[in-house]
N, C-alpha and C positions, 0 to 999 in steps of 0.2 A: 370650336373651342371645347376641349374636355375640362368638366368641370371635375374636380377631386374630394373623390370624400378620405383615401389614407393614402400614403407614400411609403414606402415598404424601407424600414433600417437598413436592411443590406446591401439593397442594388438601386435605390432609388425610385423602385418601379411604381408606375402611380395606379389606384383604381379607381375606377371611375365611380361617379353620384350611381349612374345605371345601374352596371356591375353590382355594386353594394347593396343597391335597394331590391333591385329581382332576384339577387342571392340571400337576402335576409328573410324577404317576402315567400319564398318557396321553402324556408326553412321552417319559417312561422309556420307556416299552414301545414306542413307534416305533423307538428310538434299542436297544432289547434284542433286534427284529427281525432285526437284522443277524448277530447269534448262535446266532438258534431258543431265546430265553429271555428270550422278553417281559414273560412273568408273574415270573422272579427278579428282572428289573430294577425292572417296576410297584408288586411288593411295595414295593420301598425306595423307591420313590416317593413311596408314598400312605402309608407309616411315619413319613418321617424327620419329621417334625411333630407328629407326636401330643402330644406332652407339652408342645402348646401350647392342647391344650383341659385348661386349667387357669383359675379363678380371680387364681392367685398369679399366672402368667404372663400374664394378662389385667391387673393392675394394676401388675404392672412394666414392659408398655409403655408403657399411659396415663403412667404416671408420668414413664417415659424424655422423653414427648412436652412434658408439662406442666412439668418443671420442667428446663429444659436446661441450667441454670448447674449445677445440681445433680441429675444424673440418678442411678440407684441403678446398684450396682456391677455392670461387666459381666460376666456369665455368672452371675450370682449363682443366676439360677433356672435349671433342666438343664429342657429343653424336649426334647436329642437323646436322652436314655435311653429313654425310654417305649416306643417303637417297638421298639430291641432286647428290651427287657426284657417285653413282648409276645409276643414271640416265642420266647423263649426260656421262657417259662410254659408256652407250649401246648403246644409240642413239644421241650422238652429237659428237662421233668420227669416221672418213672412207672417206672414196668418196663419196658414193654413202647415202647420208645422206636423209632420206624420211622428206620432210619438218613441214609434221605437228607431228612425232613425235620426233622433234627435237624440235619445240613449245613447245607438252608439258615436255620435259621436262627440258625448261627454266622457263617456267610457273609454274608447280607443284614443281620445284624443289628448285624455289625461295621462294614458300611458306615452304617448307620443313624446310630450311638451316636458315629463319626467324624467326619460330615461338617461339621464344623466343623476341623476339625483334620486328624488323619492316619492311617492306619486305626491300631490298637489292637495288641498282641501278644497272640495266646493266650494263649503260655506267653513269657516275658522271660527275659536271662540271671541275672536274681535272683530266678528260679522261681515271680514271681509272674503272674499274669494279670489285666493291664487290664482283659480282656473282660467277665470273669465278674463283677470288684469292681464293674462297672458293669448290666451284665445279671441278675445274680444277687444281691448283698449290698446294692446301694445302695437305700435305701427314700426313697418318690416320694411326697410326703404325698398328692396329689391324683391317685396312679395309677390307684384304679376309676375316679372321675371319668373319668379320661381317657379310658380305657379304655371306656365307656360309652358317651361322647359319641361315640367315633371309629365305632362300632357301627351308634349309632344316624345318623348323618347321613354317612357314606363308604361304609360300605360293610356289609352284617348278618350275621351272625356264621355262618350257615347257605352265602353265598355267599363269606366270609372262608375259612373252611374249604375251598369248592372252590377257590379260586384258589391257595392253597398246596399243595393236591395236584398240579393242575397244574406249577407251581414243582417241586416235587418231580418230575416227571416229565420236563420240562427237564432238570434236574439232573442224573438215572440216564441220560439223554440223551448229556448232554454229556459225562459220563464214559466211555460206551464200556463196552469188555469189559474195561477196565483192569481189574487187579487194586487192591484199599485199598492195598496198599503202593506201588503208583504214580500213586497220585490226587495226590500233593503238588503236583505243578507245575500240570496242571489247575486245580486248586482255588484256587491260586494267583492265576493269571491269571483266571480266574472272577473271585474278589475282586474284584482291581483293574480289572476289565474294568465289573464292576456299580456299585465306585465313581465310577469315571467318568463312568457314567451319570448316577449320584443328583447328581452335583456340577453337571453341565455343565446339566443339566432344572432342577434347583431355582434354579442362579445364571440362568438362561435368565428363566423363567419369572417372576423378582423384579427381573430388569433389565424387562420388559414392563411389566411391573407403572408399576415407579417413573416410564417415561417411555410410560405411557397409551395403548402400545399393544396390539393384539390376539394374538392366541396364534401363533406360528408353524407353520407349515410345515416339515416337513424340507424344506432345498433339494433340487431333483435337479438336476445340472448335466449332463444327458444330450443337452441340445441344446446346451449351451458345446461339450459335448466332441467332438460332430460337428462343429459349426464348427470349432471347433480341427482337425481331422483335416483336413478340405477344404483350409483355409488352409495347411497345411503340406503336403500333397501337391501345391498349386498351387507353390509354393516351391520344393518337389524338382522337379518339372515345367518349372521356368524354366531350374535348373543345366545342364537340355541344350541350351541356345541359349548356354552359356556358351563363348567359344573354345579354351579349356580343355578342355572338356568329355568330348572323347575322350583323353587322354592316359591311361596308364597306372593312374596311382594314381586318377585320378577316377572312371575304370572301376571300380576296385576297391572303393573306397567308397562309389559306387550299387549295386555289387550285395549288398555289405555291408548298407547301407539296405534292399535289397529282403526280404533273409534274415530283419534284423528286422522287415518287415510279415508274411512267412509265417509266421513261428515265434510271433506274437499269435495266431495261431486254434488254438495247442495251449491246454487246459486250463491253470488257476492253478497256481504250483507256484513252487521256487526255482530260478534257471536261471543261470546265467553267461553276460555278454557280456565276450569278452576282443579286442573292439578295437585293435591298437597306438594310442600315441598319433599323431595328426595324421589319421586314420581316420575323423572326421566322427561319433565318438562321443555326443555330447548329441545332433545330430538323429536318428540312429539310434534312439536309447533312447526318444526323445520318439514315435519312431513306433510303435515296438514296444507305450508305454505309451499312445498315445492308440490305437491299434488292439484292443487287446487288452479294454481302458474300453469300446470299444464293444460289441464281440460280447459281453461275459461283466458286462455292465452296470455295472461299476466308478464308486465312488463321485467320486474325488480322485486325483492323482497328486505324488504327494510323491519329493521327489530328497534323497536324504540325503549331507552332503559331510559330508569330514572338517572337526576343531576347525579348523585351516588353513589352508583355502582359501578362494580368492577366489566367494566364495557369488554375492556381486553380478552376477559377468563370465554366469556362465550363465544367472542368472534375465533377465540384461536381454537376452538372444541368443535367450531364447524368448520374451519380451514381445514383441521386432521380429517373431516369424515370425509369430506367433496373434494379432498387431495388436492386443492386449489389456493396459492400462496401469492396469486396478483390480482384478481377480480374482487373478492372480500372485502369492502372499505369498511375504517374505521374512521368516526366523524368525531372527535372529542369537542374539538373545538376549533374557532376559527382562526389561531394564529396571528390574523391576518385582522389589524383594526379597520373595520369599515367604515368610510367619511360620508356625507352627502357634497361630493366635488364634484365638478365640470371635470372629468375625466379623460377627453378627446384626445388622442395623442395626434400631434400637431406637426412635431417638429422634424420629423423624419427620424430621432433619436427616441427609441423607447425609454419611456420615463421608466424610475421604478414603481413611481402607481401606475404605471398604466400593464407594464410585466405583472404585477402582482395581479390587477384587475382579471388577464387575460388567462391567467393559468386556472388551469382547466377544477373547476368548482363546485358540479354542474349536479352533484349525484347522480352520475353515466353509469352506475354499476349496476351488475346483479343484483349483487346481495350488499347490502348496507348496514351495519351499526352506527346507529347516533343516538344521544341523549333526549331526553325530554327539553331539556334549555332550545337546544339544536330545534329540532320538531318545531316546538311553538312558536320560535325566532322565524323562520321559516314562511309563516304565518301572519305573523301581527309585529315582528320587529322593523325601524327604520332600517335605510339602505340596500342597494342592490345584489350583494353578496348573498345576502340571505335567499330573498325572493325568485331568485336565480333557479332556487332548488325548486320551486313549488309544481311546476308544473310535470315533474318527474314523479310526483307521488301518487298521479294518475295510474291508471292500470296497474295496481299494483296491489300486494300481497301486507300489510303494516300488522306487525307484529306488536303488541305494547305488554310488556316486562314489567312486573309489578305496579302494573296499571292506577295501582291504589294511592303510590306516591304523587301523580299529577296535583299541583301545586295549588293551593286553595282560591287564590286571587287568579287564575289561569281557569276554573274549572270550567265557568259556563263557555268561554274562551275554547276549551278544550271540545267541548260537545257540539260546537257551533263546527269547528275544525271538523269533525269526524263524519258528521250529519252529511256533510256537504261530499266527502270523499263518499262516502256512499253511497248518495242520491244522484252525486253527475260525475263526477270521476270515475264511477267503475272499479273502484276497489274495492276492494276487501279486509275486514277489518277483526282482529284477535286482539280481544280484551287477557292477557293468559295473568292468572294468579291466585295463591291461595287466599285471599281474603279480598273477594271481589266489593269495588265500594259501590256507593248506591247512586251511580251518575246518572239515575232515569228518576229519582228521589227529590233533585234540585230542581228550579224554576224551569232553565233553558237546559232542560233535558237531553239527554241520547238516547237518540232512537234506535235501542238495542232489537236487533229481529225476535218475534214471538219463538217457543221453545229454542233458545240462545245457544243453551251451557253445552258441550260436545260431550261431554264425560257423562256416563246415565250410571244412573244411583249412588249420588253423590257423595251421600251422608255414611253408607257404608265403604266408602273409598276412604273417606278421613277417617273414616274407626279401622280400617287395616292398618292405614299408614301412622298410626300410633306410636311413637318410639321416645315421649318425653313426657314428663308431666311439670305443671307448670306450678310452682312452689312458689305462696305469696308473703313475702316479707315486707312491702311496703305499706302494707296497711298496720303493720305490728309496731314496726320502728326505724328513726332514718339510718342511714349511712354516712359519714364522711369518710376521707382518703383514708385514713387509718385506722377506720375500722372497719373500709374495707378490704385494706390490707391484711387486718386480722383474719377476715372472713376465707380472705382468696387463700391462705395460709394452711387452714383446718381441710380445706377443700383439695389442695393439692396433693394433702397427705394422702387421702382418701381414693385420687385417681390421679392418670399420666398427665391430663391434659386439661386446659381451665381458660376459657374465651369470657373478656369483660368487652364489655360495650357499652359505652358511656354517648352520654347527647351531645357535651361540648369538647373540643380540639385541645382547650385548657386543662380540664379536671382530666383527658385522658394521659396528656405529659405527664402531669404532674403525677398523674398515679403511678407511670410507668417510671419515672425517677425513684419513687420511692421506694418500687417493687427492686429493682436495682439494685437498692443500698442494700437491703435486706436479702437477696438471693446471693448467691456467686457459683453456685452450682448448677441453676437451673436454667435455661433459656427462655429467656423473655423477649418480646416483640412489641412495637409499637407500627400503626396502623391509624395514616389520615390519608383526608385530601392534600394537604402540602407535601406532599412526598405523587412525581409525576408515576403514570401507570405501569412503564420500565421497571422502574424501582419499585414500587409494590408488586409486579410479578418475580422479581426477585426475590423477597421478601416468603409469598408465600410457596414458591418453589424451595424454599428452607422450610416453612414452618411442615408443606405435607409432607418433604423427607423425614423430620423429627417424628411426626405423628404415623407414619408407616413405620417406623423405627421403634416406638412404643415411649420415646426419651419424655422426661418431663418437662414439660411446655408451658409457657403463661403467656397469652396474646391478647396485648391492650389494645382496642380498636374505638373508633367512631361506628357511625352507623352506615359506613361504606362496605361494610363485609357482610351484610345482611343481606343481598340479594347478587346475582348472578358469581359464586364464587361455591366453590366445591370444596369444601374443607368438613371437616367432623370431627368435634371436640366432645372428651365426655362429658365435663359440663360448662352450661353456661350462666354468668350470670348480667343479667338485663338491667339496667335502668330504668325506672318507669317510664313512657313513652306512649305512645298510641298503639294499641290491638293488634294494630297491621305488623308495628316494627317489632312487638313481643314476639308474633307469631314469626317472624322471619329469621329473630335470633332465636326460636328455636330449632327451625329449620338447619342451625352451626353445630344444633349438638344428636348426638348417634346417630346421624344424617340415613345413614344405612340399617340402623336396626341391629345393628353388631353387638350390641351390649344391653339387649332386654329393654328396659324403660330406665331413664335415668332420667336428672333433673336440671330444670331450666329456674333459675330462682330470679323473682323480680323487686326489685329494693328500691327505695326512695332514695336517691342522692342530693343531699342538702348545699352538696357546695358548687352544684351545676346552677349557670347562672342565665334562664330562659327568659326573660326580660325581652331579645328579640329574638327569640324563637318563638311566636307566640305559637305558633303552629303545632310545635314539638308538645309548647305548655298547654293546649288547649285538648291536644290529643290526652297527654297523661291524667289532666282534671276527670275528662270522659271515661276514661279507662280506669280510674283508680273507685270511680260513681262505680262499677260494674262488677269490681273485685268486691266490695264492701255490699253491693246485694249478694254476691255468692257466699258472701264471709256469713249474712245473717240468713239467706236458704240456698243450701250448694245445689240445689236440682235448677235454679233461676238460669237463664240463659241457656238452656239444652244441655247443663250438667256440665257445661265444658267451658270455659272461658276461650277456648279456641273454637268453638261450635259457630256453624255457621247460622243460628240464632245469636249469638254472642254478638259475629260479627255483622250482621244488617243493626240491629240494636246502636253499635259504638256509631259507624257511618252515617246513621237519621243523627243518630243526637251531634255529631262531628259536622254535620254541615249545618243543623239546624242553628249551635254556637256561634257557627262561622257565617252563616247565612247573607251578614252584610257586605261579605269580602268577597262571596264569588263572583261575582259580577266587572272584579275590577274596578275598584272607583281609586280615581285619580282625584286624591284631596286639594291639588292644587287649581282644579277647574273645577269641584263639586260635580262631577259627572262620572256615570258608569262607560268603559270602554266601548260596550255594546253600542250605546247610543252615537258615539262620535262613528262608529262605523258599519250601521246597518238602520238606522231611524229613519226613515221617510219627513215628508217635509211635514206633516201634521201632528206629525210623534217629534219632532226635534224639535228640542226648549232653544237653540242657539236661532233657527229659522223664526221659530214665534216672537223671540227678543228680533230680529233682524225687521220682521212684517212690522211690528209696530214702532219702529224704527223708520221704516223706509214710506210704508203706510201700503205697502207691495209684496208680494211674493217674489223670491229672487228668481230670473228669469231661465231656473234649472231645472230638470227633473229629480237632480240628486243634490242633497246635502251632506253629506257626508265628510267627514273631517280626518283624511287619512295619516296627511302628513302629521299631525297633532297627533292621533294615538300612537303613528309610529312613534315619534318622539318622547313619549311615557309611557313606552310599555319594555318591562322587563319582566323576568320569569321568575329573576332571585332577587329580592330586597334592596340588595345593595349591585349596585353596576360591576362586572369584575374583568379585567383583563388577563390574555392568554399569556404567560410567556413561556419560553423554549430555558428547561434549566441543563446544567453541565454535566449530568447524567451520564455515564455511560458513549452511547454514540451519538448521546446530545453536542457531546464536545464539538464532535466531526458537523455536524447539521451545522449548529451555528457557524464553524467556522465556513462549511460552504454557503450560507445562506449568505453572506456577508459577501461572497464575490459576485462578478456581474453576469452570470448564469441565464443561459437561453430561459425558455416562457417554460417549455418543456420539464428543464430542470427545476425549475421551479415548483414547476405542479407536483413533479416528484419529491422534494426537500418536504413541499406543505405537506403530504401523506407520512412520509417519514416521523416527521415533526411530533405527528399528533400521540405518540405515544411518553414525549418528553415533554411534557406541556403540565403547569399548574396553572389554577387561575389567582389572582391576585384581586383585593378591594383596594378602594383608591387608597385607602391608606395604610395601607400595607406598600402598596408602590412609592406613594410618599417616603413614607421612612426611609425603603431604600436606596430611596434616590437620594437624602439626604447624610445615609451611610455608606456611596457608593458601590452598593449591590448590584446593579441594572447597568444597562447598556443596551441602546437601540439599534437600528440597523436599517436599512436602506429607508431613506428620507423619515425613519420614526415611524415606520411601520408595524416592524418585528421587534420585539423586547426579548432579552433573554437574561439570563443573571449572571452574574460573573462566580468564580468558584467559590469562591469563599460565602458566598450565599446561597451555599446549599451543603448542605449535614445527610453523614449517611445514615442515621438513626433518625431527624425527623423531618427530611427535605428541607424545606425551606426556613435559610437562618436570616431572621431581618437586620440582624445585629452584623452579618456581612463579616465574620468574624472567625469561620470556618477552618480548623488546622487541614491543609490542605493533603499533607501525608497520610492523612485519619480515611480519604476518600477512597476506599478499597472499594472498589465499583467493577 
């Protein structure tokens, strides 16, 4: 009898439990290579299926197939326990219990019993344990069966046996001389490091499947990346026949470029490039990261920008140099709402969760842009979309782009992430930015390498790249809209071009309405996140034509233009803010040095409303503390309020402020994130309430509470959802998203997508839904807007209310 683990849409064709498991298992183990833990991966490989050599689950597909009006209820038969609950027989019942492979098979077996869903908690904040009610109490009517069959045709119980020793020796491996009380974090990233595996092989392996092709290849992209290097040292190679080319700063900035080709042949490690801005930073980093790919064989190189920034401006700056317009990914966001659902496609008809599941997810590139959100999601967020990517950040090159913005409730979060990529993943790691913060300053430190920074002589690098001075007005007196209006007015006279940057989405409208009434000669621009990244490279593909033109310009922007975008305004004016974000808006003005010194003015804005920005507001309190010592001795802080004394000074005092947030505490459980996901049983207040409770320790080596921090962790305050707006060739996307397109097209529509994407809070989606702005699309997956819910001056209109003739796109 063959038993079925999927039936192929097209031709009915069945694969077997076998088939599936020694295809997923050998996929695992390539993809567990990467760690020296092939056999912990493989185990969950060739497991997570077993409890599909069943009878019952042999006549719940048939069934699913045969009758599709009325298929039998989903998930109704548990095909994911069998595997943990395997494993947890062998070796986590007896006396004489061998401890690491009692590990892994809490470890493997939690990925097992998940992977439909999200991993499981040991121990929860209501003392009970997912793991065990599933591993241990739930009874499997046809578990010898299964058990049997998986013996007899996977794999025989005498070489079952050795391969979990192995595993276990992995294990003791990869722990190190640590002591048990500091395995938590390890063991941790272990987990999710092997779920990622089991997720990305099994969903791999079932997309082949369904579109009838052969088993894949890990890619190697080791001759992209040599190309890529040539291409770009041909590039740098041209800059010397530029006219240009001997002046000052451009000297400065090839030898900058040079410093990062030498400093690629140190060893992986985490290392600081602090750049000023207009320093040639992205090609820099790009050489560093394709140099460094090459000698130490590096898989991908991934650029992590903050939530932000203009993602597009850089991806499309390295597309031009490495002449490469399909390997490049752009990761904005996920499109795609991820559930914790029984997934299994059952019925011989692909669902469209289970199309959407299978399109291709996976970060398989080269080279990668994606956000800070993305990154940490990646990480620490519920559901399997995300964790998918984790184990692809292995061997690899992580770029971080104004490293300074990582989110304050993310930071130790953030260090815990990167610690780990260094020490067992084998990456390598570029902190790149002008105002490095002090993330070896906080408690759960980063363990940045001894002599870090790539740039030598740093302090006289910031004194060439001099081209502003930083004018303070907000300790003299406030500003509201109309007098700042007045202000921008005197100023405009005086030059062509005039960049405001305000904190909130509101006071920037509303300035830019005003500026409006008042001009009719001069071009003015407005600049947010409601407006998707299409549209804002629209945007400033006018405003650099206007400013290479010399026309008079006035550009209202949020604080999304401050970092990865090439523009150069003569002057800017700042809203008060944190060090970092002054220093970046001044980076917008004489970018190049084209105009001597000119000024960057920073003003208090009374009618911004930071209430929940505490972040923004806790930054500006610190920074305005540091204006007011230079206001009473201008030599304080290294003479420079941009000085990199300045900036360690704002960072100690910015975190020390913040000090009770890094950690992540979730107010609704009174607990730090860290602890629900890295405390051992001695260090966990949830086990100590449980022991005196039970009057026993719980019969595990880990307590750990995964599913639960998944479930409360987020990067941005409020929850925000993607949708696809009517942009341009957004029109065409949605409309093909909406038909019922192969796995393939799919994958292709979601990359397209990400350039027509805003994100929405819930109630922002609210409104619209109750103004009819929004429209869903395959089972309420995909959300996109309808037209009239999107303005070509500020994207997103909640009011739904849109003249649609006005959409000159």
């Amino acid at each position: 009898m063959n038993f079925i683990a999927h039936i192929r849409e097209s031709d009915k064709q069945i694969q077997t439990v076998e088939e599936h498991l020694l295809a997923v298992k050998e996929l695992s183990e390539t993809y567990g290579e990467k760690l020296g833990i092939k056999h912990l991966t493989g185990l969950a490989g060739m497991l997570h299926d077993m409890g599909k050599y069943s009878n019952e689950f042999r006549n719940y597909i048939l069934e699913a197939v045969n009758n599709h009006n009325a298929p039998p209820k989903r998930g109704s038969v548990d095909h994911s326990t069998a595997g943990g609950k395997l494993l947890y027989e062998l070796y986590h019942i007896g006396k004489n219990i061998n401890p690491y492979k009692a590990i892994v098979a809490e470890v493997v077996g939690n990925a097992i019993i998940s992977h439909h869903s999200y991993l499981q908690d040991f121990l929860s904040p209501d003392l009970e344990s997912n793991y065990l009610k599933r591993v241990r109490d739930k009874e499997l009517s046809e578990y010898v069966k299964s058990k049997e069959t998986f013996f007899k045709y996977v794999m025989n119980e005498t070489d079952f046996h050795s391969y979990v020793q192995k595993a276990a020796e992995e294990l003791e491996q990869f722990l190190g001389k640590e002591t048990p009380d500091n395995w938590g974090r390890q063991l941790m990233f272990l987990t999710k490091f092997i779920f990622s595996v089991l997720i990305d092989a099994d969903r791999t392996n079932t997309r082949l499947f369904e579109e009838n092709k052969s088993d894949p290849s890990v890619k190697n992209y080791k001759k992209l990346i040599d190309t890529y290097y040539n291409r770009l040292m041909k590039k740098i190679e041209s800059f010397k026949s530029h006219p240009q080319a001997n002046n000052p700063i451009n000297l400065l900035r090839a030898r900058m470029s040079d410093q990062c080709d030498q400093f690629a042949e140190n060893p992986s490690g985490i290392y600081t490039l602090s750049i000023p801005t207009g320093g040639g930073k992205t090609l820099a980093s790009l050489r560093y990261a394709l140099k460094h790919a090459k000698l130490y064989n590096k898989k991908r190189i991934i650029y992590v920008v903050p939530f932000t920034t203009i993602i597009e401006q850089n991806a499309e700056e390295v597309r031009k140099i490495l002449l490469d317009e399909v390997n490049i990914l752009e990761h904005h966001s996920n499109v795609i709402e991820d559930e914790n659902v029984d997934d299994e496609n059952l019925s011989g008809r692909m669902s469209v969760h289970q199309r959407l599941k299978l399109a291709k997810d996976n970060w398989d590139s080269p080279i990668i842009f994606t956000t800070m959100v993305q990154f940490l999601n990646v990480f620490y967020a519920k559901g399997s979309r995300y964790i998918r990517r984790l184990h692809n950040l292995s061997e690899s090159v992580i770029i971080f782009d104004e490293v300074q913005k990582v989110p304050i409730s993310c930071v130790s979060l953030f260090n815990h992430a990167l610690n780990y990529l260094k020490e067992y993943a084998q990456s390598s790691i570029i902190l790149c930015t002008a105002t490095q913060p002090a993330l070896d300053f906080v408690e759960h430190k980063l363990e940045i390498n001894t002599e870090a920074e790539i740039i030598r002589n740093l302090e006289e690098v910031i004194e060439a790249f001099k081209r502003v001075e930083i004018v303070d007005l907000a300790t003299k007196e406030s500003y509201d809209n109309n007098k700042l209006a007045d202000f921008i007015e005197t100023k405009i006279e005086e030059v062509q071009s005039v960049l405001v940057i305000l904190n909130t989405k509101t006071v920037v409208k509303n300035l830019y309405n005003l500026l409006k009434e008042r001009y009719k000669g001069i071009s003015i621009y407005h600049l947010s996140t409601s407006m998707c990244a299409a549209h804002r490279n629209t945007i400033f593909d006018e405003i650099r034509s206007k400013l290479k033109k010399g026309d008079k310009i006035i550009c209202i922007s949020t604080q999304l233009i401050e970092a990865g975008v090439d523009v150069s305004f003569e002057c800017v004016i700042r809203s008060l803010a944190g060090l970092d974000s002054i220093a970046q808006a001044a980076g917008r003005c004489n970018r190049h040095g084209e105009k001597g010194i000119k000024n960057v003015y920073v003003i208090d804005h009374v009618e911004e409303n930071l209430d929940r920005l505490n972040e923004i507001k806790i930054g500006k309190e610190v920074s305005k503390k540091i204006l007011m010592d230079r206001k009473r001795d201008p030599l304080s802080h290294g003479g420079n309020i941009l000085s990199k004394q300045a900036m360690e000074k704002y960072f100690q005092e910015y975190y020390t402020e913040l000090n009770s947030n890094l950690n992540f505490f979730i107010r609704k459980l009174q607990r730090e994130m860290t602890e629900l996901l890295t405390a051992m049983k001695d260090q966990s207040s949830y086990h100590r309430a449980y022991r005196n409770r039970e009057g026993r320790n719980l019969p595990l080596f880990l307590v750990n509470s995964y599913g639960t921090a998944g479930k409360y962790f987020h990067v941005i305050d409020k929850e925000t959802t993607s949708v696809i707006v009517p942009y341009s060739k957004g029109k065409d996307i949605i409309s093909e998203i909406s038909s019922n397109g192969s796995i393939s097209d799919l994958t292709s529509l979601l990359r397209k997508a990400q350039q027509y994407t805003i994100n929405l809070y819930k109630n922002e989606l609210d409104n619209l839904s109750k103004n009819g702005g929004i429209v869903s699309y395959l089972d309420g997956k995909i959300f996109a807007l309808k037209e009239g819910a999107y303005n070509k001056e500020f994207g997103l209109n909640i009011e739904n209310d849109s003249v649609l003739d006005s959409l000159v796109f």
